[in-house]
C-alpha positions in Angstrom: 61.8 -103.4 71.3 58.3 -103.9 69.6 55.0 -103.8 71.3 54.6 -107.1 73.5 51.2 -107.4 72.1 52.6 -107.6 68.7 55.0 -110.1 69.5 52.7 -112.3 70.6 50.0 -112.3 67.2 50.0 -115.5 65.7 51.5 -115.4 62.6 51.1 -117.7 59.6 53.4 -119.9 58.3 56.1 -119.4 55.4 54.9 -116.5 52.8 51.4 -117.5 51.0 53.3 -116.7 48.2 55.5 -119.6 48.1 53.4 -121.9 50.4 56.2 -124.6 50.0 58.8 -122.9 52.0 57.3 -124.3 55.2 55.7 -127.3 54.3 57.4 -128.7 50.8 59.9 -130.5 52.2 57.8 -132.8 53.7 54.1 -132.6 51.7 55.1 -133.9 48.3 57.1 -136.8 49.5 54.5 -137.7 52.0 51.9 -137.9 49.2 54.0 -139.8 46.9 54.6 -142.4 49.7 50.9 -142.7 50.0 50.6 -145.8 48.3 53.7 -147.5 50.5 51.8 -147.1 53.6 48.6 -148.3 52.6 48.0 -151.4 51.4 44.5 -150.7 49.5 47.0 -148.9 47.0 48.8 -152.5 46.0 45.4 -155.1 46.8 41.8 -154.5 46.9 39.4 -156.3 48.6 37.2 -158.1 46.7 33.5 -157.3 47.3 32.3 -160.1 50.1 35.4 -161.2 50.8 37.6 -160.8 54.1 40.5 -161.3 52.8 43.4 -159.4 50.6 43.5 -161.1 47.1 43.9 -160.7 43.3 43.2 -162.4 40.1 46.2 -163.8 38.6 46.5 -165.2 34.8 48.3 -169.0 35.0 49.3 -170.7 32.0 46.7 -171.7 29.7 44.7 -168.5 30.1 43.2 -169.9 33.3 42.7 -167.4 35.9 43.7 -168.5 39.2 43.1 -166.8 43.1 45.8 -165.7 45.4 45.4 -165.1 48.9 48.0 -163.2 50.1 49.4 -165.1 53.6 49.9 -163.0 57.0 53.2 -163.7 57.0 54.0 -162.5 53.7 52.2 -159.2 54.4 54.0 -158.8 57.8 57.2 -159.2 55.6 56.1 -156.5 53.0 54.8 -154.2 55.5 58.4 -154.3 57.0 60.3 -154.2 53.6 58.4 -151.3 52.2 57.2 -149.3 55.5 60.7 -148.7 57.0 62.7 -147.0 54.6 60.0 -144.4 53.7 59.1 -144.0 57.5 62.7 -143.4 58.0 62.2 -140.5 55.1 59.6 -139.1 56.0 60.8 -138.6 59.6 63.6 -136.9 58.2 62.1 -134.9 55.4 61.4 -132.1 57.6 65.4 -130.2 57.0 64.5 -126.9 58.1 66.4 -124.9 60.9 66.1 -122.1 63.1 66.9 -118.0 62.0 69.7 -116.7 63.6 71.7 -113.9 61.9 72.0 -111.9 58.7 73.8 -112.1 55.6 76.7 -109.4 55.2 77.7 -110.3 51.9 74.6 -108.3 50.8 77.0 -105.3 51.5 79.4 -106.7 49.2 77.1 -107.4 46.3 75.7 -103.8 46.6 79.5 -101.8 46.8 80.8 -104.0 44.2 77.8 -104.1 42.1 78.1 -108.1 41.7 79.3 -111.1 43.9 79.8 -114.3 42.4 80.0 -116.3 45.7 76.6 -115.5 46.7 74.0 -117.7 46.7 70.3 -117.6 48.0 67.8 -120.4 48.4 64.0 -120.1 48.5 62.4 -123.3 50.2 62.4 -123.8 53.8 62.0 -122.2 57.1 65.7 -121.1 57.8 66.4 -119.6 54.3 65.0 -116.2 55.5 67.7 -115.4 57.3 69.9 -114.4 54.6 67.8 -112.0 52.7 68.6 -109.3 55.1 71.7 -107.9 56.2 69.9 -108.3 59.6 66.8 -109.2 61.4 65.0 -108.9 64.8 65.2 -111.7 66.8 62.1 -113.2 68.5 61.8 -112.2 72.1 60.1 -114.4 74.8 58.7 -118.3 75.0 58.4 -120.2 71.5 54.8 -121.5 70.3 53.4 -124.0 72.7 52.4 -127.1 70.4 48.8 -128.5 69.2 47.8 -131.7 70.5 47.8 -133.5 66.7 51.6 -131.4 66.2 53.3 -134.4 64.5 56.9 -134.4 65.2 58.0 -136.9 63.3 56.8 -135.5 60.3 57.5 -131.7 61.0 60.3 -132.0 63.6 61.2 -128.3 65.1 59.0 -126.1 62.5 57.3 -124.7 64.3 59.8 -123.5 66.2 62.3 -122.4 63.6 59.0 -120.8 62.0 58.8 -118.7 65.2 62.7 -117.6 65.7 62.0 -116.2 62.1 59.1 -113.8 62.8 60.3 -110.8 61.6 63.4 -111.9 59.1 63.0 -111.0 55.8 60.2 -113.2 53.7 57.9 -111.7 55.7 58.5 -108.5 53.6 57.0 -110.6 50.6 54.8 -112.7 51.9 51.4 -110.9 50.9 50.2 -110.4 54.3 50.2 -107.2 55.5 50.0 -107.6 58.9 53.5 -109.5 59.3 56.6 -107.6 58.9 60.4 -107.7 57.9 62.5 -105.7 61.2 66.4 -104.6 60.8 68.0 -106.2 64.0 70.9 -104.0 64.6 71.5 -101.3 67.4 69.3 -97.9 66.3 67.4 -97.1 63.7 69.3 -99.6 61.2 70.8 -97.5 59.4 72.7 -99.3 56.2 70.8 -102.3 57.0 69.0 -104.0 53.6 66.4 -106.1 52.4 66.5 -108.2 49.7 62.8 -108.7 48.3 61.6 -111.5 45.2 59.0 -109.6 42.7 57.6 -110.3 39.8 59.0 -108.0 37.5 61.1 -105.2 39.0 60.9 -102.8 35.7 57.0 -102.5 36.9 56.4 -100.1 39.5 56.6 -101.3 42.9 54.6 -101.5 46.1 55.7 -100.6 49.0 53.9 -100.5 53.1 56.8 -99.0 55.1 56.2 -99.7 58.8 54.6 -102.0 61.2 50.7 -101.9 59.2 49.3 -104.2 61.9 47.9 -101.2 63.6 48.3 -97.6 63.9 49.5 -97.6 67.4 52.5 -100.1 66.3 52.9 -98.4 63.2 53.7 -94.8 65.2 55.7 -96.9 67.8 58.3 -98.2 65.6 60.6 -96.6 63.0 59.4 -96.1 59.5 61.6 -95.7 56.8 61.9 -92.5 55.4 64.8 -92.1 52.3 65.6 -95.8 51.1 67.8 -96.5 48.0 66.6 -99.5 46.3 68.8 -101.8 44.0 67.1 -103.7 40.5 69.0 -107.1 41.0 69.6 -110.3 39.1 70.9 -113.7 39.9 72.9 -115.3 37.0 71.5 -118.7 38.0 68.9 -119.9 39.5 68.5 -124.1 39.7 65.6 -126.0 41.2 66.5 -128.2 44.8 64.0 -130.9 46.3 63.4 -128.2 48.5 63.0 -124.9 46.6 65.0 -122.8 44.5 68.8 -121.5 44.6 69.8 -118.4 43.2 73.7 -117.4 42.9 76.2 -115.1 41.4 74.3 -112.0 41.8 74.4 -108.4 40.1 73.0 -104.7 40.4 70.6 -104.0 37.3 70.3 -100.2 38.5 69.7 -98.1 41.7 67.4 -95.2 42.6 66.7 -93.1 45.8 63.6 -92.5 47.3 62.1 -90.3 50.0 58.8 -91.9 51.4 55.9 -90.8 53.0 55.1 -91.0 57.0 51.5 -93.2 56.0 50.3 -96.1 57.3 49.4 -97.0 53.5 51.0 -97.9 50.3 53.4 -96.3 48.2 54.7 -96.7 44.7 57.9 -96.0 43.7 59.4 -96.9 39.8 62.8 -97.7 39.2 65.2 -96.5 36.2 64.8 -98.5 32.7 66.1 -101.9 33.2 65.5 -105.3 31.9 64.9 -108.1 34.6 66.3 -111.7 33.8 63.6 -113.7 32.3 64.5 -117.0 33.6 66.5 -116.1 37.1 63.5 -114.2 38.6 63.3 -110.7 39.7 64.7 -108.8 42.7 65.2 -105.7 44.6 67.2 -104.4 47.6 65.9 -102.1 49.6 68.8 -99.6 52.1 67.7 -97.9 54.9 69.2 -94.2 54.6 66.9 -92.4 57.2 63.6 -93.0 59.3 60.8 -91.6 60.4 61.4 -91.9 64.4 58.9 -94.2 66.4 57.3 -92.5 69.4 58.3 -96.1 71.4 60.5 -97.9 69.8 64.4 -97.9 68.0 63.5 -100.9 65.7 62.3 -99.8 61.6 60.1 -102.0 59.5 58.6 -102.7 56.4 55.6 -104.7 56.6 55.1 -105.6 52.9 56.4 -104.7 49.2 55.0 -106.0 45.9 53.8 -105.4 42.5 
């Protein structure tokens, strides 16, 4: 169990550094149907004049005025308005976090898994970059006033049942934090973390950082082994990006220290995939034992 008082900080949205994840699904369709609900897009009002109209070119090179008729614009209002409303409402495809992905196991034992596939897009996809995650304890985010739920439909919910899953490892903020959700001290439970270039040495704030008192509460990793790992593919969605048949580059232990600070830590020689992106996965082997709580974190890793 984590602090109540840390369970009830506001956290942000989807990682700042993939600001999409959250809010992509439903921003760059919105904007491109900017011009289908507004009519100032297709006619312009001429300057003095109360009415819609444009100049026209008849035969003869004579220009000619149109005045667009109420009936007509009722008509196109209907004819362009209600498809895209109906898309929009529904552009929103999000869902709520609710358990881990074993198959991480797999990929690690095996050293590859074909099957496996991971997206990066939307509120939901968090869920399976962790073996497990802690669940979010007590009453969901009440709603702003201007909350549009026709647009966003349950994000902010979803957001919130995802509080500690695993893109909050990555998501350059310090003070959110990835949590292993199993019984204990989550030992054998992994993380799966995007980087920019795993051959580089790598970042790592063990822990809850949010404050010292949580951050000698909870667990803190203390001897991890961490994977290099590459995805074979990776294709673009509408919604984010999709990375299968996965590998294991190389692996290293690593015994950190009990600070509420960062740590680096360098990997074996490896070459990361160039166009597939560049991962890690981090194991639990032993913790550092919080003076409150059985739950271990990691509050941020990067380079």
């Amino acid at each position: 169990m984590i602090a109540p008082d840390a369970r009830e900080f506001v956290y942000p949205g989807m990682p700042e550094s993939s600001n999409y994840q959250a809010a992509f699904a439903h921003t760059f369709q919105s904007k491109s149907l900017a011009c289908y609900n507004d009519l100032s897009c297709e006619m312009k009002r001429p300057v003095g004049s109360n009415k819609a109209s444009r100049s026209l070119t008849g035969k003869g090179g004579k220009s000619r005025q149109i005045l667009s008729l109420p009936i007509l614009l009722i008509a196109l209002l209907a004819g362009l308005c209600l498809p895209f409303q109906q898309a929009r409402a529904q552009a929103y495809e999000g869902e709520a976090c609710k358990d881990g992905n074993s198959e991480i196991r797999t990929l690690l034992e095996k050293g590859k898994i074909p099957g496996m596939t991971l997206h990066f897009g939307i509120t939901g996809d968090a869920q399976r970059w962790a073996t497990s995650f802690l669940k979010a304890e007590g009453m969901p985010p009440k709603r702003m006033p201007d909350y549009d739920v026709e647009l966003d439909g349950d994000m902010d919910i979803h957001d919130w049942t995802c509080m500690f899953a695993a893109f909050r490892a990555f998501d350059k903020n310090q003070e959110t934090a990835w949590a292993e959700g199993v019984e204990g001290p989550g030992i054998g439970e992994v993380l799966i973390v995007k980087l920019e270039d795993s051959s580089r040495p790598i970042k790592i704030r063990t822990g809850f950082a949010l404050s010292d008192a949580l951050f000698k509460a909870n667990n803190r990793p203390r001897k991890v082994r961490i994977y290099a790992l590459s995805p074979a593919r990776s294709d673009a969605t509408q919604i984010g990006l999709l990375y299968s048949d996965w590998q294991v580059l190389t692996r290293k232990e690593f015994e950190l220290k009990d600070l509420n600070a960062w740590q680096t830590v360098q990997l074996p020689a490896h070459k990361p995939s160039e166009t597939s992106g560049s991962f890690i996965a981090i194991e639990i082997l032993s913790v550092y034992k919080g003076t409150k709580y059985d739950d271990t974190l990691i509050s941020e890793v990067m380079n």
